[in-house]
N, C-alpha and C positions, 0 to 999 in steps of 0.2 A: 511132535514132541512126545506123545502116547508109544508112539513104536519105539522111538528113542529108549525111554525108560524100562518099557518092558524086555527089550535087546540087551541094557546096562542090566537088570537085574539077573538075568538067567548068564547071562557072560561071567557076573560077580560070584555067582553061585559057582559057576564053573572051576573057574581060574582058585577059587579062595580051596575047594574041596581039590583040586590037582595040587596043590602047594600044600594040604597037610599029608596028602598021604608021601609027599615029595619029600618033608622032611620027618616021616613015621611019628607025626605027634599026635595022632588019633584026637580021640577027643578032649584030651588036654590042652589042644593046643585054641580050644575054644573060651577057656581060660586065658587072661592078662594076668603073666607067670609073674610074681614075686619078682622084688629087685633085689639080686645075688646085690655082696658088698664087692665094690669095687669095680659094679658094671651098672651104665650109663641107661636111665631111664627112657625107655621106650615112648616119645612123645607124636603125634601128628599136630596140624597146622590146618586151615583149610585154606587158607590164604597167603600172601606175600606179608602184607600191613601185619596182619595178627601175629604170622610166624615171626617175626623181624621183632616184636615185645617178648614171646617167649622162648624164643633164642637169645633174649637180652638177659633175661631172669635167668632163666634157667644155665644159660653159662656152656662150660664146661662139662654140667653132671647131666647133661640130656644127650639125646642122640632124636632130631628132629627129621620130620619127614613132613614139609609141606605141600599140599595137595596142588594148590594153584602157582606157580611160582613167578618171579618179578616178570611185569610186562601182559600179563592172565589176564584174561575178564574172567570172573567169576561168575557171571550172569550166565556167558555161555558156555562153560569149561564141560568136560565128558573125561572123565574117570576111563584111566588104562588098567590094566590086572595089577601093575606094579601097585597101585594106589589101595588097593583091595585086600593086597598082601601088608600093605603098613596098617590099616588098620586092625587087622588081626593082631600083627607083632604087639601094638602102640596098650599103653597103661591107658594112657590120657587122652583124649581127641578136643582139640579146643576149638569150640564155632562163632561165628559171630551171633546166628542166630538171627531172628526178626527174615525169616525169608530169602535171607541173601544167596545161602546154600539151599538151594530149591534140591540137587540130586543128592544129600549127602544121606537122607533117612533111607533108599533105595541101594545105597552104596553100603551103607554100615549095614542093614539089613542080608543083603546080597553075600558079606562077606563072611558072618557070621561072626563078628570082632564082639567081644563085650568090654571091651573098656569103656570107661568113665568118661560121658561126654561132658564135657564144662560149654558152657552157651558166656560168651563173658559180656554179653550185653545185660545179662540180669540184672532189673534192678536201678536199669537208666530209666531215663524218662524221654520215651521215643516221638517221635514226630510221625507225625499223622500223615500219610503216603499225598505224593504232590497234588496239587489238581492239574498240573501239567500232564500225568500219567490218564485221567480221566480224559483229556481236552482231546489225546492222540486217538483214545479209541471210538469218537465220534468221527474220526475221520473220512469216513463213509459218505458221511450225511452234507461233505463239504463238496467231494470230488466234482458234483457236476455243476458248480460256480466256478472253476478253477480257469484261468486261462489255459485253453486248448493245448499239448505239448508241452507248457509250460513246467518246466522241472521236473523230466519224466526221468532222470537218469538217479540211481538210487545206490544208499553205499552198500558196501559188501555184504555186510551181514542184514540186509533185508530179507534175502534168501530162506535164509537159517532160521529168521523169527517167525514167518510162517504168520503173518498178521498179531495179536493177542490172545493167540492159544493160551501162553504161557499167564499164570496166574499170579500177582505179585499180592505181598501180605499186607498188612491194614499199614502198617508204618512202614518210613523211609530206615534204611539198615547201613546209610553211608555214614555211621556214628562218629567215625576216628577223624572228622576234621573238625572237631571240638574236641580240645586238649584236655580239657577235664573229662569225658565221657573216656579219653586212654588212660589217665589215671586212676580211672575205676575198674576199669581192665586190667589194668598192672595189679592192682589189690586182688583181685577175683586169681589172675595166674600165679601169682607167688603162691598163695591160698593153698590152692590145689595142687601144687608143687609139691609144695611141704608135705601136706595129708598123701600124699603118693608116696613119698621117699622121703620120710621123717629123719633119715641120715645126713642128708644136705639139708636141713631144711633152714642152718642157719645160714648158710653158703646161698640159698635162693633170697631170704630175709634181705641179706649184704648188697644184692643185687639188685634188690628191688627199691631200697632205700635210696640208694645212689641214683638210680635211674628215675625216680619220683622227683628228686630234688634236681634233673635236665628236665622233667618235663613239665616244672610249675615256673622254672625262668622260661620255658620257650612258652608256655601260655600266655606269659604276663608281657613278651618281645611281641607274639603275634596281638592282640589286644593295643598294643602300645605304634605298630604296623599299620594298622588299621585306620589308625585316627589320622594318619599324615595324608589318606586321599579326602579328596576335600568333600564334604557331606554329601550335595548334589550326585556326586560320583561313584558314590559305595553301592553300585547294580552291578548285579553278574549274569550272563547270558555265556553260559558251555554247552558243548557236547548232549549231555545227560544229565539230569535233577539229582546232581551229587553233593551238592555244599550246602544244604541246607541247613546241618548242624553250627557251619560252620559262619552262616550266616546269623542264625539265631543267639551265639554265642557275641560275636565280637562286629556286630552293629552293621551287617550289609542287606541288600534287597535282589532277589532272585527275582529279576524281570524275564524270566523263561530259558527257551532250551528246545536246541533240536530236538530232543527226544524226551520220553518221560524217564523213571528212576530206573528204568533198566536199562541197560542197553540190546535186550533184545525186543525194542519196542520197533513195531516196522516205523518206514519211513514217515517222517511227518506229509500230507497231502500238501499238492501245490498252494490251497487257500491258506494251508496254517502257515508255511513259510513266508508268506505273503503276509501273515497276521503279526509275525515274529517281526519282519523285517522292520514294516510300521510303526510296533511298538517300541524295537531297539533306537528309530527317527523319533519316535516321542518323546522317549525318555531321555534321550542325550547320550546314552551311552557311547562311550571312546573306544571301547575296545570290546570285543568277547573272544573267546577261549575254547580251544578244544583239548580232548583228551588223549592220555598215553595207552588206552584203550578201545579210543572210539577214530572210526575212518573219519580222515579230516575234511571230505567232499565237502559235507554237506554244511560246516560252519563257514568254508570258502567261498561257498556261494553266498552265503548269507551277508557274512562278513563285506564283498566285494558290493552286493546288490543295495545294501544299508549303507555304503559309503565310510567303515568305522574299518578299526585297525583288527586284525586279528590276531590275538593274543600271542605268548608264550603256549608251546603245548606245554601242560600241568598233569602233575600226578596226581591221579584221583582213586581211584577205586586199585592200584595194585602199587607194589614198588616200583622203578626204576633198575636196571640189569647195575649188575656190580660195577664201582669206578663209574658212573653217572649221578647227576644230582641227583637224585630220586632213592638212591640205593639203600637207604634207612629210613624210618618212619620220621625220626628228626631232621636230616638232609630234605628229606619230602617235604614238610611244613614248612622251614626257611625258604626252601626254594620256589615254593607256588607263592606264598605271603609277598615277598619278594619281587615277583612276576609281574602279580594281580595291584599292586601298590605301584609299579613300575607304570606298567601299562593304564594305570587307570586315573593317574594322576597327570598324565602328559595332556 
């Protein structure tokens, strides 16, 4: 992960100083130029979810470049020269923030961009990182109880995670599956819309009014979604420790999870899946769920060994590709609410 980054930063360096002397804009071009009238605000993204709010706001009068695009994990995405060169271009650069863009202060550094980063989680009130995330990295201390062989076969990206190098931050940063934490978001981007390009700024206003008033009926549809699984039955077991917000908000219980809040957590140990399967037989649980980002092995296993259905895959931590359910931030919520009431109610 340390090579990684140090290879990201001198490559960013590189690529960002071949593209100003590419377009002779010396050291102005380390400046985020002024918005000419009648040309479209330079914005970046760092995500699908995020992009897909201020693509909504923003309309017409931006010109977006999102870093991670529909179908992305975030957790383990690696920044190309393109992405290096949009920040330079970009006014604005909008993050989730709370950790989730582990490379993006190495990238914006690298690139030499000064634009205005907006963090649009300012201001929530975050959740305290899983204990599911703590439980994986004792996994060590499990291995030599495990039955022999037992579930030695591991998904893809175990590889890449490299055990728990990686360092995740004090809160959970999966905020956008509590409607109300994107209505705070929505406010936070018009915001800074405006304060960037005070010429539209009634034209983002318009935009964001509208889009406020879809996304207080789809918080009060999902809430009202929720109540029709029967109480016993509101436990979720996916993928990765992603809906926690979304638990806290509209009445369910997170009975665990292949993996913790990232998805570059290595593999759970044979005891823990063993400890999963048990509890998923405790609790009653009817169904669990995997993700549009995460390999499906390891919930098939589990799913099959617990006797229980295995979900709808659900969109979690990115969008869905264009012309799929998943391909809006509001398409995304109907369709997992949907899913997870489907499946959890039979």
């Amino acid at each position: 992960m340390k090579i990684r980054k140090i290879v990201l930063f001198y490559l960013g360096l590189v690529m960002a100083a071949l593209w100003l002397v590419a377009c002779g804009a010396g050291a102005a071009a380390t400046q985020p130029a002024q918005n000419p009238a009648g040309e479209k605000l330079k914005v970046v993204a760092t995500f699908s979810i995020l992009g897909d709010l201020v693509q909504t706001i923003g309309g017409d009068k931006i010109e977006l470049h999102t870093l991670v695009g529909p179908g992305g994990d975030t957790h383990t995405f690696e920044p190309s020269p393109s992405d290096s060169v949009a920040l330079v271009e970009a006014r604005l650069i909008f993050e989730n923030g709370l950790e989730l863009e582990t490379w993006l202060d190495d990238l914006y550094t690298a690139s030499g961009s000064t634009a205005k980063r907006v963090v649009v989680t300012e201001g929530l009130d975050p959740l305290a990182m899983a204990e599911g995330e703590a439980a994986h990295d004792e996994a060590g201390d499990h291995e030599e109880h495990a039955a022999e062989g037992e579930y030695e076969e591991h998904d893809d990206h175990t590889a890449e995670a490299g055990g728990h190098e990686h360092a995740h931050g004090e809160f959970d940063p999966h905020v956008w599956h509590d409607v109300a934490n994107v209505i705070h978001e929505v406010e936070l981007i018009r915001d800074a819309l405006a304060e960037a390009d005070p010429a539209n700024a009634q034209s983002y206003q318009a935009n964001a009014e509208a889009y406020l008033g879809q996304l207080k009926e789809l918080d009060s549809w999902v809430a009202e979604e929720i109540k029709k699984i029967p109480a016993d039955r509101r436990k979720l077991v996916t993928s990765h420790d992603t809906f926690g917000y979304l638990a806290r908000r509209y009445g369910l219980e997170i009975v665990g999870s292949g993996l913790g809040v990232s998805t570059e957590a290595s593999d759970p140990s044979a005891a823990e899946v063993v400890g999963l399967i048990e509890e998923i037989k405790a609790v009653g649980v009817p169904a669990i769920f995997t993700e549009n980002v995460s390999n499906p092995k390891l919930m098939e296993r589990v799913a099959a060994e617990a006797g229980v259905t295995l979900g709808p895959q659900l969109y979690t931590d990115a969008l869905g590709e264009p012309g799929s359910d998943g391909e809006t931030y509001l398409k995304m919520m109907r369709y997992n609410v949907t899913a997870l009431v489907t499946a959890l109610s039979q």
